[in-house]
C-alpha positions in Angstrom: 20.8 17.0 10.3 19.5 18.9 7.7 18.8 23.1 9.1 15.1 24.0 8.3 14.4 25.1 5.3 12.8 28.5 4.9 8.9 28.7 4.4 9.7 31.3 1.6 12.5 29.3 0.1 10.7 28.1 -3.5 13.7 26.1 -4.7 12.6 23.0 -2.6 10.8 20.5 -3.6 8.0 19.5 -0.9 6.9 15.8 -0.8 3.4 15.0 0.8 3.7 11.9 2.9 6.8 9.7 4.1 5.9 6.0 3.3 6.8 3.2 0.4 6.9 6.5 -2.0 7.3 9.5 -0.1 9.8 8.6 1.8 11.8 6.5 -0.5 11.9 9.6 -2.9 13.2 12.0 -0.3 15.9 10.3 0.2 16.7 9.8 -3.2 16.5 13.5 -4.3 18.4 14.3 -0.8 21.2 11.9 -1.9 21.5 13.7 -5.3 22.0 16.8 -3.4 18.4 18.5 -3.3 16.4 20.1 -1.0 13.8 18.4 0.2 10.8 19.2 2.7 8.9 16.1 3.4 5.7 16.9 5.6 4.1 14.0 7.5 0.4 14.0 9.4 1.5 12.0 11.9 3.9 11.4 14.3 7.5 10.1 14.8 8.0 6.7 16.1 10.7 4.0 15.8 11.5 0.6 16.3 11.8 1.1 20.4 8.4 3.2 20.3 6.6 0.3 18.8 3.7 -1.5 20.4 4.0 -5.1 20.8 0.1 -5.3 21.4 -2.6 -5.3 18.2 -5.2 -2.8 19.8 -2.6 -0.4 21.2 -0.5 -0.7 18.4 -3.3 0.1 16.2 -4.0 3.4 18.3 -0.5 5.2 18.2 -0.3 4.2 14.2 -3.4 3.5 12.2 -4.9 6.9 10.5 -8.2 7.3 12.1 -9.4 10.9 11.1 -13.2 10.6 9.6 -13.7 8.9 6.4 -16.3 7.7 5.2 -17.7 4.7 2.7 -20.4 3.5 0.6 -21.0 0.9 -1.8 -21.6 -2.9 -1.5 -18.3 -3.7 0.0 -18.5 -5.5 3.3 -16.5 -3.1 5.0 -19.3 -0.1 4.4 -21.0 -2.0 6.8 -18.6 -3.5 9.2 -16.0 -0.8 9.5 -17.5 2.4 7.7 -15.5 4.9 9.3 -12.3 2.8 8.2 -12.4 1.6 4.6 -8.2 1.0 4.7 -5.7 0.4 7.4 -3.0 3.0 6.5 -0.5 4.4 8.8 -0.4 8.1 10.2 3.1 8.3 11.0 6.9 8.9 9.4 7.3 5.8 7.7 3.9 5.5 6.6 2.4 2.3 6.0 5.7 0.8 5.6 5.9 0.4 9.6 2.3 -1.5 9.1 3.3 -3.6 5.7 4.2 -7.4 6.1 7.3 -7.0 3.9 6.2 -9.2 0.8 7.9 -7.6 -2.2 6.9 -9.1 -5.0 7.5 -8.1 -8.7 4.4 -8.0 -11.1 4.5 -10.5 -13.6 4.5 -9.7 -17.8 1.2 -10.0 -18.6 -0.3 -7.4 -15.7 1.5 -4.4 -17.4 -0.9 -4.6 -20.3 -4.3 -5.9 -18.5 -6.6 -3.9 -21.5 -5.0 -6.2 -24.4 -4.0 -9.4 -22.3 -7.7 -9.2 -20.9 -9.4 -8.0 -23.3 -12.9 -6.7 -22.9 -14.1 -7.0 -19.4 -18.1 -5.8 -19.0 -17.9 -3.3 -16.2 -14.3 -2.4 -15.8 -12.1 0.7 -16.8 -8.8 -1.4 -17.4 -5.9 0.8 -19.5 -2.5 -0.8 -20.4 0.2 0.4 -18.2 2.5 3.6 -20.2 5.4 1.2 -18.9 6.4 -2.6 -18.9 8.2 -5.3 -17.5 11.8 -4.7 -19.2 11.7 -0.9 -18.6 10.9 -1.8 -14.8 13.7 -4.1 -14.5 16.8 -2.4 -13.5 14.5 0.0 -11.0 13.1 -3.3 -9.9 17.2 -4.6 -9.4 17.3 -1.3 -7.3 14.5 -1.7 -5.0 15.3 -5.0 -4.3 18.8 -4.3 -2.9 17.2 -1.0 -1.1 14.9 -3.4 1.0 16.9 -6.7 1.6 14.5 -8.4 -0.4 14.9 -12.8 0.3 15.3 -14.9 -2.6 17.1 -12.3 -4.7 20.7 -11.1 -5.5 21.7 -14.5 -3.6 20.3 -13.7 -0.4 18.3 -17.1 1.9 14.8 -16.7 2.3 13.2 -16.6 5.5 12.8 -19.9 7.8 9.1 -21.5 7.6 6.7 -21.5 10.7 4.4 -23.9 11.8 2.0 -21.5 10.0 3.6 -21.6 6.7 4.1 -25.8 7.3 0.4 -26.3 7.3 0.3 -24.3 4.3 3.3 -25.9 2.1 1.6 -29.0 2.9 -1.7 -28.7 2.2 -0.4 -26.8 -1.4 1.6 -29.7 -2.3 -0.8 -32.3 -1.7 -3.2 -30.1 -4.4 0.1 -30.1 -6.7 1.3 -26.6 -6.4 4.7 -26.3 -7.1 5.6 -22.3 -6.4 5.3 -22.4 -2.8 8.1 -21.1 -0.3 8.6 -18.7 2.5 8.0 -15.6 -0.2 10.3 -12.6 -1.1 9.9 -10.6 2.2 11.8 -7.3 2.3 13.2 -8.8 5.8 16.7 -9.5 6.9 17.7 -13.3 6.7 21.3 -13.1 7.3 23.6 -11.7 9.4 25.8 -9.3 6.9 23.0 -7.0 6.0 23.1 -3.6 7.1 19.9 -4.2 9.4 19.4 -6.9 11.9 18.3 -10.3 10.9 14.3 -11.5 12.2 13.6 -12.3 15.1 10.6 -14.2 14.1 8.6 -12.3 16.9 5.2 -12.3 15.5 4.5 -8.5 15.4 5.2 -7.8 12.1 1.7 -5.4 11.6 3.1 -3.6 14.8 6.4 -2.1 13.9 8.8 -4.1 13.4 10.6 -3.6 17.4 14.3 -5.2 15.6 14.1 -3.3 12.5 14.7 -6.3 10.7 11.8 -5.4 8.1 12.9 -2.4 5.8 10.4 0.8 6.7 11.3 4.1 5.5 10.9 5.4 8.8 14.1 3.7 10.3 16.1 3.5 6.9 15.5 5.9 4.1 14.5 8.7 6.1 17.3 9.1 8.0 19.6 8.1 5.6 18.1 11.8 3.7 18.2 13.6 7.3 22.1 12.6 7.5 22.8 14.5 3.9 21.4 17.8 5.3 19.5 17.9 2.2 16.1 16.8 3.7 14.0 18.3 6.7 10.7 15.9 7.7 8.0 17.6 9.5 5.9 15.6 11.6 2.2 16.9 12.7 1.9 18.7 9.5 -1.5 17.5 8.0 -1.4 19.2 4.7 -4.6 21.1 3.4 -4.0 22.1 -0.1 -1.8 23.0 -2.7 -1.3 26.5 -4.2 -0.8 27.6 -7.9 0.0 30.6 -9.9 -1.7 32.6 -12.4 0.3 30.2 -14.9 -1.2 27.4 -13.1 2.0 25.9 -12.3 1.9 25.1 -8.1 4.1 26.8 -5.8 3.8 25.6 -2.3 1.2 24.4 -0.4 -0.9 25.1 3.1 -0.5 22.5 6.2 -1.5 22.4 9.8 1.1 22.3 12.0 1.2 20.4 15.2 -0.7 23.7 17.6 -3.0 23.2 14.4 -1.5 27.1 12.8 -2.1 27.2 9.3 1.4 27.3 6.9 3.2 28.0 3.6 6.2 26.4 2.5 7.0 27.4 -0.8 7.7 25.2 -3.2 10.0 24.5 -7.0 8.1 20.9 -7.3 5.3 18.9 -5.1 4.8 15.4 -4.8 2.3 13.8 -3.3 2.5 10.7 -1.6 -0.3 10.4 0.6 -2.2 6.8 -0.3 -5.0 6.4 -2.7 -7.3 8.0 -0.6 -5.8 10.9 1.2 -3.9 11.9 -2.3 -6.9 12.4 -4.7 -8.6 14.0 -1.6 -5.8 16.5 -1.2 -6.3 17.0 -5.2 -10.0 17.7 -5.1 -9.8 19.8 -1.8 -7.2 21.9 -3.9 -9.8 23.1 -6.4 -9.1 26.7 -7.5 -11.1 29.1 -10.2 -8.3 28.0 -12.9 -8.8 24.7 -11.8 -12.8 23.6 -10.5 -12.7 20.2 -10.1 -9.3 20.0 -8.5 -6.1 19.8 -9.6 -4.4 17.9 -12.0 -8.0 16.8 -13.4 -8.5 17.8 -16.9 -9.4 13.9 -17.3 -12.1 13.8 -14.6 -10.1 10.7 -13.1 -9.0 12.0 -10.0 -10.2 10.2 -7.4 -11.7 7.5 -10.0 -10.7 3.5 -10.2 -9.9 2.8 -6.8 -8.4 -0.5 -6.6 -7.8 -2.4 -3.2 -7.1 -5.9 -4.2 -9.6 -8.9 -4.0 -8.9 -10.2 -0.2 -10.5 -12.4 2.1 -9.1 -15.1 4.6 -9.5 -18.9 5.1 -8.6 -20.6 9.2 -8.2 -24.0 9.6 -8.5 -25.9 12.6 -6.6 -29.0 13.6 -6.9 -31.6 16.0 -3.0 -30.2 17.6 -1.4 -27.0 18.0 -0.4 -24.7 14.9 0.2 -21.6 17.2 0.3 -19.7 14.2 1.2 -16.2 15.4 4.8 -17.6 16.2 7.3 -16.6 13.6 7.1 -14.0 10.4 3.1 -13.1 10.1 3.1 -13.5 6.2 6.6 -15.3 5.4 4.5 -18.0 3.0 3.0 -17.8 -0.5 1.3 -19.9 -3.3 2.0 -18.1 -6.5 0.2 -20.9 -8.6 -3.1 -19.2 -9.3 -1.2 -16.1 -9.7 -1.4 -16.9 -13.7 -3.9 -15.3 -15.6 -6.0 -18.5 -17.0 -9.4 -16.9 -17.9 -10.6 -20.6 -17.9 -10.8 -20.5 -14.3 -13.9 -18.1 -14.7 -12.6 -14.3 -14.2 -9.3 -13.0 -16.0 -6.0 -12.1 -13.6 -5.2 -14.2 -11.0 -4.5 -14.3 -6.9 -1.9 -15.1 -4.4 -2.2 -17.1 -0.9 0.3 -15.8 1.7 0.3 -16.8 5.3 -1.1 -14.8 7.8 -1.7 -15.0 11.4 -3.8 -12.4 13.8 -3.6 -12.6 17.3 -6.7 -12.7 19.2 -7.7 -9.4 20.1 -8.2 -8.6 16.1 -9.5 -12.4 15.4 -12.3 -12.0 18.2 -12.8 -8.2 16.2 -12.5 -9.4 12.2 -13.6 -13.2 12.3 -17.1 -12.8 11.7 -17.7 -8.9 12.6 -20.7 -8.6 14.7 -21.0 -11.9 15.2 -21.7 -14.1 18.2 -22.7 -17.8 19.3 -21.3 -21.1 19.2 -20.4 -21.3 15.4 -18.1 -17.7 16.8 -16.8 -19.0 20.4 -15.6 -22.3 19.5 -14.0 -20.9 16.5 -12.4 -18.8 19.2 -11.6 -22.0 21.7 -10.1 -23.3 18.5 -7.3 -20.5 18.4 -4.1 -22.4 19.2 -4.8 -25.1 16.7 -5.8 -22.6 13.9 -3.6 -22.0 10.4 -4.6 -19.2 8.4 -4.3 -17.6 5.0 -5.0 -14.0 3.1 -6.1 -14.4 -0.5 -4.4 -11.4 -2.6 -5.7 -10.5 -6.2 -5.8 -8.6 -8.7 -9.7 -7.0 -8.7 -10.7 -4.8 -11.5 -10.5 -1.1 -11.6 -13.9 0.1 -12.1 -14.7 4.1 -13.2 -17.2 4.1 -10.6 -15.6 2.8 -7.7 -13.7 5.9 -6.6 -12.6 8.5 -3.9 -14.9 11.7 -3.8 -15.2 14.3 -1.1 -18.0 14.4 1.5 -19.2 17.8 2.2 -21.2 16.9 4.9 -17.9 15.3 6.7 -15.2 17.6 8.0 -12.0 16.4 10.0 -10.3 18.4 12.5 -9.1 21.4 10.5 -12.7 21.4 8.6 -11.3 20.0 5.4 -14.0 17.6 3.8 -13.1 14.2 3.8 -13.0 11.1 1.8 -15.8 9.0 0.8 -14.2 5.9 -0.2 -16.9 4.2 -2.8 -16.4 0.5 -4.1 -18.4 -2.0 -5.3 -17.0 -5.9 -6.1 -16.9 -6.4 -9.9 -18.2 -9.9 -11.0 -14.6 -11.1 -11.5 -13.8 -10.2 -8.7 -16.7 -12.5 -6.5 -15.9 -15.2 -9.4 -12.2 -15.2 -8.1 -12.7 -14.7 -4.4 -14.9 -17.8 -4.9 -12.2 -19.4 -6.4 -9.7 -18.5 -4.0 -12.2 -19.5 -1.3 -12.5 -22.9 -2.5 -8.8 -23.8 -3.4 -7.9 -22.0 0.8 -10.4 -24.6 2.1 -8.7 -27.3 -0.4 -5.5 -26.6 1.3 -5.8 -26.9 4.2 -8.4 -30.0 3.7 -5.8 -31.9 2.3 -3.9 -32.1 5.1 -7.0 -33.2 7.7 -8.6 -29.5 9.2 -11.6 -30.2 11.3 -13.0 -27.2 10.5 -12.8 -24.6 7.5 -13.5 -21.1 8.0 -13.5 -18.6 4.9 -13.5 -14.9 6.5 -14.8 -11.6 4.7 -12.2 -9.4 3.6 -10.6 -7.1 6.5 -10.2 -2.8 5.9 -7.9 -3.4 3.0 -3.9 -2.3 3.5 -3.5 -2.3 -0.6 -5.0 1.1 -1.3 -4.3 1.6 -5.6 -5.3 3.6 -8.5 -7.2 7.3 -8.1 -4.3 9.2 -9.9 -3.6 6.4 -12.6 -0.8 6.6 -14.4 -2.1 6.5 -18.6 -0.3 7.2 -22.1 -3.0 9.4 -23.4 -3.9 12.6 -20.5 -7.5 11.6 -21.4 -7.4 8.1 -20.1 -5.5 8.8 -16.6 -3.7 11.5 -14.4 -0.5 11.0 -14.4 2.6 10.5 -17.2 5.0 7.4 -17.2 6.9 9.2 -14.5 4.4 9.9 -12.1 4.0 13.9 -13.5 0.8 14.8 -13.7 -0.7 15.7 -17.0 -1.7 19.4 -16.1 0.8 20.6 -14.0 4.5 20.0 -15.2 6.1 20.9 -11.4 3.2 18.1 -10.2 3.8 14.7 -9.4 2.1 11.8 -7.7 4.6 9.5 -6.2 2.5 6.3 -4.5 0.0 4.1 -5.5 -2.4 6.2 -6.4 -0.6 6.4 -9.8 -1.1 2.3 -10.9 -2.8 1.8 -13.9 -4.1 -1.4 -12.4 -3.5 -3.3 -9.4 -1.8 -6.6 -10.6 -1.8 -9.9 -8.2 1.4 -8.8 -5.9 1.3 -7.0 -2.9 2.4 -3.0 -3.8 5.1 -2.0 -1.6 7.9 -3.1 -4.3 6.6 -1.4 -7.1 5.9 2.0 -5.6 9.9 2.1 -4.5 10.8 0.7 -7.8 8.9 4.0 -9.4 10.0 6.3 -6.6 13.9 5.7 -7.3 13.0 6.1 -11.0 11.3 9.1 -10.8 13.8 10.2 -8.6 15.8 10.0 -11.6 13.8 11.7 -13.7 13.1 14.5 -11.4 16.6 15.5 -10.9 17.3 15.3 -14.5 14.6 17.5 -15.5 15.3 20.2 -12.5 18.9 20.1 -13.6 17.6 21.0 -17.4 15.6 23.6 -16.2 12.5 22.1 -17.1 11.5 22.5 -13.7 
């Protein structure tokens, strides 16, 4: 274990935040040999401290300081105080995370010339592409365990995912299987194999599922080169006359106010709480926060086009047996602009157990149309719809004076609005979920809104010219060479495919590229 690190020691690097990119890069630098500080809001729970129950669960791991939203979202109204489910806890929102690990497909690294002009939306070719992403892909996909690469099975089918394959066939999809799912399916990995208990959105209680709180993070602890603080809620980042940063200010767990000194920051702290922690750092050399010479900080929020489509049958699904989302339709995942909107979607399995169904099928809802959906339960199939929605200049995260959390900081007003191709796919995806599971005799067809989004993207985008974005191809901001933003915050765009696989993929390379540039002295 890894001796504290001095809070006047300025040869570490601190990283903000220990999820898909925080913690995945502290333990990368830590193996290399580097010091490494990781602070963490929340607390420190593993696989035995998990919660096989959804409202408990949610209570010991979902980030539930004030936030606000506005916009014409359905989630400003239904859940305003909690525009994303993210985790507040080591691991981040890899404890919460289903596991699909999918990689994004050619044309999505370069929407603004595959797309074209798009009325309405701020879309910028990614600085990167496919073939450069490969080999970091390779890499990721052996850290997590991924199924259905470098020989390994994929994951056995549920009744859940049965319905589904089904239904998919009988409409003539062809790319339809259990998924790649960052979950153990054999016995000669180095983490137990699934369990198929059902709780994946609780912690995974085997630690079959890859989380950087059970694998990555100690793995860094055990090199001595990396110390994790828990309880410390970050509050902003320093600089020097130069305007290069040198440590940043948390709250510790008695809610003191610190310094740890710092060589290089990252921040990894989700699309929301990241560009908040930017703007909240605002100084006289730099008045609209750091890193934000561009004006995009905080700017082309992204949380993928969801919604959900039940079905009900005439016998028993029991659908919340067995891996929550081990089942995809990649078929619409194409971009085919004649389908009316430009990207594409997936349709993965998904199953909620009743506490949440009773809370997210038709918020605020009651009557027979509601209660029999709910008598329905054990004969129900269901489905999340996953796309790529557009990133919009307007829809963005901005601070909210009038808000403070528990230290006084301002907090996060989340702002989105749905873009037209977004409602054209979403009606789409609506109508091909109902198709499904049609086409293999539901009673009863019941398209959902979309839930808090999990999928939080864009708000430090990554962009060639400094003008256009935040970040460089590495994830170092523009500004600040001794700056970096190392989650989703930096994607250019959000693509079709669930997140989690490309923020490791850029965390091991910038990784890389950290080291190599501290060991030149650039840093």
């Amino acid at each position: 274990m890894a001796a504290p690190f001095d809070m006047n020691d300025d040869s570490v690097v601190v990283i903000i935040g220990t999820g898909a990119g925080g913690g995945v890069l502290a333990n990368e630098l830590a193996q290399k040999g580097i010091s490494v500080v990781a602070l963490e809001a929340g607390g420190r729970y593993m696989p035995e401290d998990y919660i096989n129950d959804e409202w408990e669960s949610f209570g010991q791991l979902a980030w539930t300081d004030a936030r606000t939203t506005s916009g014409d979202w359905r989630v400003a109204d239904d859940f305003s105080g909690l525009p994303a489910w993210i985790v507040k806890a080591v691991g981040g929102t890899t404890t919460h995370w289903a596991g699909a690990s999918l990689r994004f497909q050619e044309h999505e690294w370069k929407p603004a010339t595959n797309y074209g002009e798009v009325q309405g939306a701020n879309l910028l070719d990614w600085p990167i592409d496919g073939a450069e992403m490969a080999p970091w892909y390779d890499k990721a996909e052996k850290k997590l365990g991924v199924t259905r690469t470098n020989g390994w099975p994929g994951l056995p089918g549920n009744n859940n995912y049965k319905v589904l394959e089904a239904g998919a066939k009988a409409l003539g999809y062809e790319e339809v299987h259990t998924g790649r799912m960052a979950i153990m399916s054999h016995e000669d990995g180095d983490r137990i194999m699934c369990q198929q208990t059902g709780f994946c959105f609780q912690g995974c209680k085997w630690g079959a599922k890859w989380s950087s709180a059970y694998t990555d993070i100690p793995e860094g602890e055990a090199t001595g080169n990396l110390e994790v603080r828990d309880h410390a809620h970050v509050a902003r980042i320093l600089h020097d006359d130069e305007g290069k940063v040198t440590g940043v200010e948390y709250y510790d767990a008695d809610g003191v106010l610190q310094l740890q000194k710092a060589r290089v920051v990252c921040v990894a702290g989700n699309s929301i709480e990241s560009p908040r922690l930017l703007l909240n750092s605002a100084s006289s050399m730099f008045p609209d926060g750091l890193a934000n010479s561009s004006g995009q900080v905080g700017r082309n929020y992204m949380r993928h086009l969801t919604g959900s489509v039940y079905g009900v049958f005439d016998k028993p699904v029991r659908m919340w047996r067995g891996t929550t989302m081990a089942g995809i339709v990649q078929d619409e995942a194409r971009h085919d602009p004649e389908r009316g909107f430009v990207g594409g979607y997936e349709l993965e399995t998904l199953s909620l157990g009743l506490p949440f169904m009773a809370a997210f099928l038709d918020p605020g809802g009651w009557g027979r149309e509601f209660t029999t959906a709910l008598d329905s339960y054990e004969n129900m199939a269901g489905m999340w719809i996953v796309g790529e929605d557009m990133p919009q200049e307007t829809n963005r995260v901005t601070l909210n004076h009038d808000v403070t959390d528990q230290f006084g900081l301002p907090v996060a007003n989340v702002h989105y609005d749905d873009h037209p191709n977004d409602i054209a796919m979403r009606d789409h995806a609506y109508k091909q979920g109902m198709a499904i599971y049609d086409a293999v005799g539901a009673t009863r067809v019941l398209p959902t809104p979309p839930y808090p989004s999990t999928h939080n993207l864009g708000t430090n985008r990554m962009s060639e010219n400094p003008r256009d974005g935040v970040v460089n191809k590495h994830g170092q901001t523009h500004d600040i060479a001794n700056l970096f933003i190392s989650d989703g915050s930096q994607f250019t765009s959000g693509a079709a495919e669930n997140p989690t696989l490309t923020i490791v993929a850029l965390a091991i390379r910038q990784a890389d590229f950290l080291s190599s540039e501290m060991s030149k002295g650039n840093l």
